[in-house]
Backbone as numpy.savetxt, mean C-alpha at the origin, in Angstrom:
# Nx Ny Nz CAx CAy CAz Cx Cy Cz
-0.54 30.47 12.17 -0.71 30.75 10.75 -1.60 29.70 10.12
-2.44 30.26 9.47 -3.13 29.11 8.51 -2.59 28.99 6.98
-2.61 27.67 6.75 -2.07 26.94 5.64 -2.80 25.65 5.21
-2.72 25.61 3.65 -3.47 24.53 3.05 -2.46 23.15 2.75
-3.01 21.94 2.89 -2.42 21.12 2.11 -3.07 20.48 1.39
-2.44 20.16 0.01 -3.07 19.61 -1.45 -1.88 18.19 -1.34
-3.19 17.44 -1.35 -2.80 15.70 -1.39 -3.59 15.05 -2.64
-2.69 13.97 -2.89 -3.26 13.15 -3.89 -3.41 12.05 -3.49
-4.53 11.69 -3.56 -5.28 10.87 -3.22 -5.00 9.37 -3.68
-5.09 8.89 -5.37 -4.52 7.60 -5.79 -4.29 8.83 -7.52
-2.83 8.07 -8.16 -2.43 8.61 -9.16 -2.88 8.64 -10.29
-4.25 7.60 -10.29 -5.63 7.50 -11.03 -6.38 8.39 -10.82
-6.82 8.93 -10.08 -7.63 10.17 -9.84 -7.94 11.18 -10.79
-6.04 11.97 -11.03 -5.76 13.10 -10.99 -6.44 14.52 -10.21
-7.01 14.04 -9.33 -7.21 14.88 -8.53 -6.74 15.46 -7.29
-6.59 16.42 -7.01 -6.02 16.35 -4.69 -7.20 16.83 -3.83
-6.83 16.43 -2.73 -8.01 16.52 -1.84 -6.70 17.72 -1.01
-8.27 18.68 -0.46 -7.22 19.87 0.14 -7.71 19.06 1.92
-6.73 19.84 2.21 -6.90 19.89 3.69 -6.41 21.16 4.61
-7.08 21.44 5.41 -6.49 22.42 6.22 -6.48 22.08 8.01
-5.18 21.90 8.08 -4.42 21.62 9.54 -4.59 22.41 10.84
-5.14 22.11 11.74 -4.99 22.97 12.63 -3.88 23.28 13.68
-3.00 22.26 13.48 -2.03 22.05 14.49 -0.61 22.32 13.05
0.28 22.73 13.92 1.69 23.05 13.15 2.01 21.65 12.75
2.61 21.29 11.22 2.95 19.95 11.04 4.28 19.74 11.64
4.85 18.32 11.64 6.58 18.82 12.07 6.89 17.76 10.93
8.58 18.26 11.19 9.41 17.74 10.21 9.47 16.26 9.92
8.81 15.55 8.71 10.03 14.00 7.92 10.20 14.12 7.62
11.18 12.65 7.74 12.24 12.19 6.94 11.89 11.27 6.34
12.28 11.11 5.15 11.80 9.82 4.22 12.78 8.57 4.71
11.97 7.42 4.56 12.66 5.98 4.83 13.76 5.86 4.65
14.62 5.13 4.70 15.62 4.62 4.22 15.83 3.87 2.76
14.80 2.79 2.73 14.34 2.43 1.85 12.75 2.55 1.41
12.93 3.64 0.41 11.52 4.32 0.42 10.22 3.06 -0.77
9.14 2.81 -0.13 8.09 2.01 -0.41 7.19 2.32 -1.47
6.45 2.24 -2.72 5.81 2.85 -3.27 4.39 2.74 -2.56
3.48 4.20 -2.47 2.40 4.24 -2.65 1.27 4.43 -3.03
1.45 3.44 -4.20 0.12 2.79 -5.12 1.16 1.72 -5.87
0.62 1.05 -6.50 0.71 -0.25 -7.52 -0.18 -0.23 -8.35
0.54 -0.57 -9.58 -0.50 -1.12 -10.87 -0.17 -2.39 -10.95
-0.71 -3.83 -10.46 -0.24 -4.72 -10.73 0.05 -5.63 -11.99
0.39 -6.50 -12.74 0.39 -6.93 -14.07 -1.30 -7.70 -14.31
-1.81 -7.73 -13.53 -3.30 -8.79 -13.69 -4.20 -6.88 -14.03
-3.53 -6.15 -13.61 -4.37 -4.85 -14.16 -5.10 -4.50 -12.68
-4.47 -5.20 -11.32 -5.43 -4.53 -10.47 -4.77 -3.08 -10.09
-5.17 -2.19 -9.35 -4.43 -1.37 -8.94 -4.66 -0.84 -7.30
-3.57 -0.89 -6.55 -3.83 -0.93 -4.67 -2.77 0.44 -4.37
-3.35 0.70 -3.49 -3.20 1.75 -2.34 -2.30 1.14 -0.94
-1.49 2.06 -0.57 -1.11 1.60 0.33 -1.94 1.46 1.38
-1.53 0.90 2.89 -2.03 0.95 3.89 -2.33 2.27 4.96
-3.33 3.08 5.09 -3.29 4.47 5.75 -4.19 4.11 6.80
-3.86 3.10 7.83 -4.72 3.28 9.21 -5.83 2.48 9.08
-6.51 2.52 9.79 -7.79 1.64 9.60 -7.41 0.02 10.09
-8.70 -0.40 10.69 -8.82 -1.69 11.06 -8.51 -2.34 9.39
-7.83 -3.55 9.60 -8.20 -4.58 8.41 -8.42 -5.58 9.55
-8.77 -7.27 8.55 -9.11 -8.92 8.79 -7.67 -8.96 8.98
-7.43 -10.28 9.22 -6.42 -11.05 9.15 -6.15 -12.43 8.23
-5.24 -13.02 8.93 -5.02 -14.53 8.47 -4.65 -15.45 9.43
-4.97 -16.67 9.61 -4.17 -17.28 10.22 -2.74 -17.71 9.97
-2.41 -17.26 9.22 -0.66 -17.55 8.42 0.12 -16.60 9.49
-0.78 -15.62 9.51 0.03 -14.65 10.16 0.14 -13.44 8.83
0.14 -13.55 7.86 0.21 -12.45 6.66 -0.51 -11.33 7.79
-0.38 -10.08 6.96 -1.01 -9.08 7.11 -1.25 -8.19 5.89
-2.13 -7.30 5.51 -2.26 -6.37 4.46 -1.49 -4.87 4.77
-0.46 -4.96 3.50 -0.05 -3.69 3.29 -0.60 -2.67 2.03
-0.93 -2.99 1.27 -2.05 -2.66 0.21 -3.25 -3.17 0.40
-4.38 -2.15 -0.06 -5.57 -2.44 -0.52 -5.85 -2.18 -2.18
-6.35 -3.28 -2.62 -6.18 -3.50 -4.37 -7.73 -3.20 -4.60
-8.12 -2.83 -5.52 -9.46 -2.48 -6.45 -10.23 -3.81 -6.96
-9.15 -4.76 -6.89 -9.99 -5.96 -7.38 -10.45 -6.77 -6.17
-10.53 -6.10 -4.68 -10.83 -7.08 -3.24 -9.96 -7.25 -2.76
-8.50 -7.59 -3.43 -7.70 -8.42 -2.40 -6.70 -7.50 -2.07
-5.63 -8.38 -1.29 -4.65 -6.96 -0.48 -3.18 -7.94 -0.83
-2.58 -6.90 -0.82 -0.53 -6.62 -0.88 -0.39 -7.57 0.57
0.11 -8.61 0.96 0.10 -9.27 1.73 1.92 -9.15 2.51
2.58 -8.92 3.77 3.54 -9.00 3.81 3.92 -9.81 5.47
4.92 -10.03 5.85 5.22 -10.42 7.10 5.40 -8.90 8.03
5.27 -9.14 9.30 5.77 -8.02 10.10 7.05 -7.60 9.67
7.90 -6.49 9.50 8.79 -6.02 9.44 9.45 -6.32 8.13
8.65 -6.59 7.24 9.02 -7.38 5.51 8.67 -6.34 5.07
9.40 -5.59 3.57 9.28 -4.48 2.87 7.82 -5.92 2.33
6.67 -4.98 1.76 5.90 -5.77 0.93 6.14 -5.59 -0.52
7.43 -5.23 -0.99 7.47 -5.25 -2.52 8.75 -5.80 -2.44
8.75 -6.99 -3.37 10.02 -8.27 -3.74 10.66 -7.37 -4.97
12.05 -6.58 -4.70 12.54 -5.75 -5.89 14.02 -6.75 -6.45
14.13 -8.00 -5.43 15.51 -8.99 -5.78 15.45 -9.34 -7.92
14.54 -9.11 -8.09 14.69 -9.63 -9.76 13.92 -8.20 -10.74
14.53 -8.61 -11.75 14.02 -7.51 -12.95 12.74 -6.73 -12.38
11.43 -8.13 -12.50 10.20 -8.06 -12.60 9.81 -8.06 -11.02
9.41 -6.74 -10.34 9.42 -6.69 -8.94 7.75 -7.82 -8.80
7.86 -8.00 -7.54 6.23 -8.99 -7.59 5.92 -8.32 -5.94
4.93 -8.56 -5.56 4.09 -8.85 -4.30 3.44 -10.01 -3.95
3.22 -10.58 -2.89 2.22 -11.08 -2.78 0.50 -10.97 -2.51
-0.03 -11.57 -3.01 -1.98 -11.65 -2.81 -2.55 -12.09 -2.52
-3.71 -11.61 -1.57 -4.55 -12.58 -1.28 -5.41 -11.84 -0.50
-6.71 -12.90 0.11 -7.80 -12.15 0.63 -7.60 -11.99 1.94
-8.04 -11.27 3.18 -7.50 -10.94 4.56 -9.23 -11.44 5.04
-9.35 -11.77 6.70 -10.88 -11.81 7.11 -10.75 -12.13 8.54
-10.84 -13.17 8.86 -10.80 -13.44 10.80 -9.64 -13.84 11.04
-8.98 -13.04 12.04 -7.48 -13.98 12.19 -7.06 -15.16 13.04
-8.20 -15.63 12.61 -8.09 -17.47 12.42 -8.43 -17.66 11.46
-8.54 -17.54 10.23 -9.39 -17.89 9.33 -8.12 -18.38 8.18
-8.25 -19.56 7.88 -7.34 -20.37 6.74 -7.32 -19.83 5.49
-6.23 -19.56 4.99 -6.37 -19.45 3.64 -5.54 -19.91 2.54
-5.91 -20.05 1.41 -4.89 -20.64 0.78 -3.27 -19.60 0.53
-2.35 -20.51 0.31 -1.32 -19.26 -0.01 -1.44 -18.69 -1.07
-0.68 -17.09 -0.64 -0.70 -15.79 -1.57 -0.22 -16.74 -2.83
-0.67 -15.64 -3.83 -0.52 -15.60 -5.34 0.91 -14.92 -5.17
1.84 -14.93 -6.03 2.94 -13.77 -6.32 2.56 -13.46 -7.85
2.70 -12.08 -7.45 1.84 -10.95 -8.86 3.46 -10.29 -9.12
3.54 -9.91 -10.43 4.48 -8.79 -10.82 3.63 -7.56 -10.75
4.25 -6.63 -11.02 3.79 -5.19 -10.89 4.40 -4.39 -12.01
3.35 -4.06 -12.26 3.79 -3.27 -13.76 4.08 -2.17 -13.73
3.28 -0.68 -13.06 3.99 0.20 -12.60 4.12 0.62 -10.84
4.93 1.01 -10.48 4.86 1.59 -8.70 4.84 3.14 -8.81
4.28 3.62 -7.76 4.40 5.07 -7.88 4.78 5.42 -6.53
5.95 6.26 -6.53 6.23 6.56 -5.20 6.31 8.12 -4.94
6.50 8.76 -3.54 6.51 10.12 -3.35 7.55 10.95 -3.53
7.92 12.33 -3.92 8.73 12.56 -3.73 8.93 14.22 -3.21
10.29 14.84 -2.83 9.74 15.92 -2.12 10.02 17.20 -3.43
């Protein structure tokens, strides 16, 4: 059977990008603890989650879980949710990604002003 899917792309847009599948999709399940994907941060940047693709690194070991509009990226540890929700004002950390040797100073911690997450 053929079938369309209508995706949204970033919640800035307002637009969806269609797609059409050639293979049957199969069933998810949403997380456990479900992640937002996009951020408006409080400095006014706004990032995308992570969807594949090579990124840089760090020598810290950070890695990018967002990509932000202003250059820099949602920075988290392996197996670390990348959004800090322990206080009122949720935050992330920031910073720039590039050779993974490459020094950098430590992340910024940003609040986040709005999150947008999926739902079914």
């Amino acid at each position: 059977s053929s079938y369309t899917i209508l995706m949204d792309v970033t919640p800035w847009s307002r637009s969806l990008s269609r797609a059409h599948p050639r293979d049957a999709l199969t069933r998810v399940f949403p997380p456990s603890t479900p992640e937002p994907w996009a951020l408006e941060l409080t400095t006014g940047a706004r990032c995308r989650v992570r969807n594949g693709g090579a990124w840089g690194g760090r020598a810290d070991g950070l890695a990018g879980a967002y990509f932000c509009d202003d250059g820099r990226f949602v920075l988290t540890e392996f197996n670390e949710a990348p959004v800090d929700t322990s206080s009122d004002v949720w935050t992330v950390r920031i910073g720039p990604l590039g050779d993974v040797q490459e020094e950098f100073p430590a992340p910024t911690i940003t609040g986040i002003h709005q999150a947008w997450f999926a739902s079914r």
